[in-house]
Kinemage of the C-alpha trace (Angstrom):
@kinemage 1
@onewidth
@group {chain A} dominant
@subgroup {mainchain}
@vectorlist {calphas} color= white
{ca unk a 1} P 30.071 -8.159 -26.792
{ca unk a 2} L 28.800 -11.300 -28.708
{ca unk a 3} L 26.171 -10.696 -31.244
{ca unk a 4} L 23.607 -12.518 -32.934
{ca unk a 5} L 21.715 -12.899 -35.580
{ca unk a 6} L 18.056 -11.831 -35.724
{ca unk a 7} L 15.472 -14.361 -36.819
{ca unk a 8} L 12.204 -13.104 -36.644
{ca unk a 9} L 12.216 -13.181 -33.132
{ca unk a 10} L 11.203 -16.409 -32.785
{ca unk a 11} L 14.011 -16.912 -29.867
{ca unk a 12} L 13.682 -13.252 -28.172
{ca unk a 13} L 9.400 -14.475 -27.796
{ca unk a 14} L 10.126 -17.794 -26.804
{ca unk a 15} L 12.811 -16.565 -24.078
{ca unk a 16} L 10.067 -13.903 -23.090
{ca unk a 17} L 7.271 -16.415 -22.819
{ca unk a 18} L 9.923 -19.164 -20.306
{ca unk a 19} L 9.980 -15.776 -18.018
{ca unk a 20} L 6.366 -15.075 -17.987
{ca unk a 21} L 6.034 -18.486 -17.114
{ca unk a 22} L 8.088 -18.574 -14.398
{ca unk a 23} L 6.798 -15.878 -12.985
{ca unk a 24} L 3.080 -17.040 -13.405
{ca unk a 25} L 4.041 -19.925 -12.095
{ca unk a 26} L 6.095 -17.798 -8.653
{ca unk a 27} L 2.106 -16.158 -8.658
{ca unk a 28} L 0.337 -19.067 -8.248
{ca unk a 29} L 2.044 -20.713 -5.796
{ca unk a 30} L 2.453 -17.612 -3.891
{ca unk a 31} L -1.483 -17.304 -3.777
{ca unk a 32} L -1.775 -20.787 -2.888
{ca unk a 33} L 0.504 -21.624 -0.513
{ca unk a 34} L 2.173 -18.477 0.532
{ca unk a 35} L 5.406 -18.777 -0.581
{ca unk a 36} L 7.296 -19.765 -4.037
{ca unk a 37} L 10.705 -21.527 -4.978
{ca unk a 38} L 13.708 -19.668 -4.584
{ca unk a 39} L 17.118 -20.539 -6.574
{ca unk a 40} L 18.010 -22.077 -9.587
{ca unk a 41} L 16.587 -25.259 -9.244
{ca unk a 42} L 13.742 -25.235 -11.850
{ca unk a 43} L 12.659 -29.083 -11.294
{ca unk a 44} L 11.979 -27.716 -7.606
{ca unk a 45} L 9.805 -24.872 -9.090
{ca unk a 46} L 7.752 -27.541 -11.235
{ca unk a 47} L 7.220 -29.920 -8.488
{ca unk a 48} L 6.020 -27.024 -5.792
{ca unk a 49} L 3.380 -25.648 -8.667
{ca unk a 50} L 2.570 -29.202 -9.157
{ca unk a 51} L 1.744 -29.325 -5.656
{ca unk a 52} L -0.956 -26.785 -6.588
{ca unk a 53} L -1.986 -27.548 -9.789
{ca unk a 54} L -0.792 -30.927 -11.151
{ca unk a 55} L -2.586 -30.015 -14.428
{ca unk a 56} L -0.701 -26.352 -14.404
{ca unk a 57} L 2.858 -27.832 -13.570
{ca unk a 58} L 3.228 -29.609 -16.831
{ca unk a 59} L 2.985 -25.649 -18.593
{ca unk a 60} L 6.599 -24.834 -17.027
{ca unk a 61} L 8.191 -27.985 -17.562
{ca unk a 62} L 7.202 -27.271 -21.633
{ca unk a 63} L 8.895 -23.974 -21.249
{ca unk a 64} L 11.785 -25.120 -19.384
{ca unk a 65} L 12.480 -26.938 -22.021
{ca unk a 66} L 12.907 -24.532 -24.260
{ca unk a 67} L 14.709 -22.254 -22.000
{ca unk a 68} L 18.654 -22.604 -23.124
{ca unk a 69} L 17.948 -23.345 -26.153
{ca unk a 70} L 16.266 -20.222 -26.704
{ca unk a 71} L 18.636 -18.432 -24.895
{ca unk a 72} L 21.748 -19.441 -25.797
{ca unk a 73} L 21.867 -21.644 -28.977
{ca unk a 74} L 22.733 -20.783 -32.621
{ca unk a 75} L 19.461 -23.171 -33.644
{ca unk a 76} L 16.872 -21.041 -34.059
{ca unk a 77} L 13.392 -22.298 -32.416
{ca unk a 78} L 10.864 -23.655 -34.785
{ca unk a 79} L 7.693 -22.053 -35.352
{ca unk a 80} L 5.954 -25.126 -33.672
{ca unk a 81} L 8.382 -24.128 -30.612
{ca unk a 82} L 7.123 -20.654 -30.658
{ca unk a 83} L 3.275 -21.346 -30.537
{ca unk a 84} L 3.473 -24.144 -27.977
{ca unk a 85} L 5.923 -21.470 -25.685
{ca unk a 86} L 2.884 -19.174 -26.116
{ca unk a 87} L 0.418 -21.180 -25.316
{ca unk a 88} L 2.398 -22.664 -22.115
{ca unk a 89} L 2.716 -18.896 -20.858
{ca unk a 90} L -1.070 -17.783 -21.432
{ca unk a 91} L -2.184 -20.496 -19.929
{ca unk a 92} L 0.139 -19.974 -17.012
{ca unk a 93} L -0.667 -16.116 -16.814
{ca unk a 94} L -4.208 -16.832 -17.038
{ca unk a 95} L -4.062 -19.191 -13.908
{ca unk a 96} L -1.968 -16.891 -12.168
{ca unk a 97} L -4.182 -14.318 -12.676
{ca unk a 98} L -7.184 -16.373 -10.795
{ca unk a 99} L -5.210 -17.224 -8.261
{ca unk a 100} L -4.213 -13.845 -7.459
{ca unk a 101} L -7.834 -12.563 -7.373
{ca unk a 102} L -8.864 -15.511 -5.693
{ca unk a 103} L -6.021 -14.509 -2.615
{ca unk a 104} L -7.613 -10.943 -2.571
{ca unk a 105} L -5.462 -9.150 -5.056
């Protein structure tokens, strides 16, 4: 087993917050358009949610960004990563929210 580490969790809440937002993002366009993107392909993700919400799609596509990086690499994310991941997934969580009340959930 590798090991790493621990910062002060900078990377373990930005790799949280790239979930949440993927999952928001699943929400929203499941409310909207009744289904969501399946598979790896992330750009395929950002351009169905854009499809909804042009605004909303460029939330993911901040996370995304941020994804390997805090997943993976020795670099540790700055703490101008961290508070932009956060605010990408609120917002994203927030919208998915609406749209799931707005579908009748």
């Amino acid at each position: 087993m590798r090991t790493r580490r621990c910062d002060n969790g900078g990377d373990t809440y930005v790799a949280l917050c790239v979930l949440a937002g993927i999952a928001a993002s699943d929400v929203i366009c499941c409310a909207s358009l009744g289904e969501y993107p399946k598979g790896d392909n992330h750009a395929e993700a950002v351009r169905m949610l854009r499809t909804v919400d042009n605004e909303a799609a460029k939330h993911p596509s901040v996370l995304l960004g941020m994804k390997t990086r805090s997943e993976y690499s020795h670099s540790r994310m700055t703490a101008d990563e961290v508070r932009k991941s956060g605010r990408a997934a609120e917002a994203l969580v927030k919208l998915a929210r609406r749209a799931h009340a707005a579908a009748g959930g």
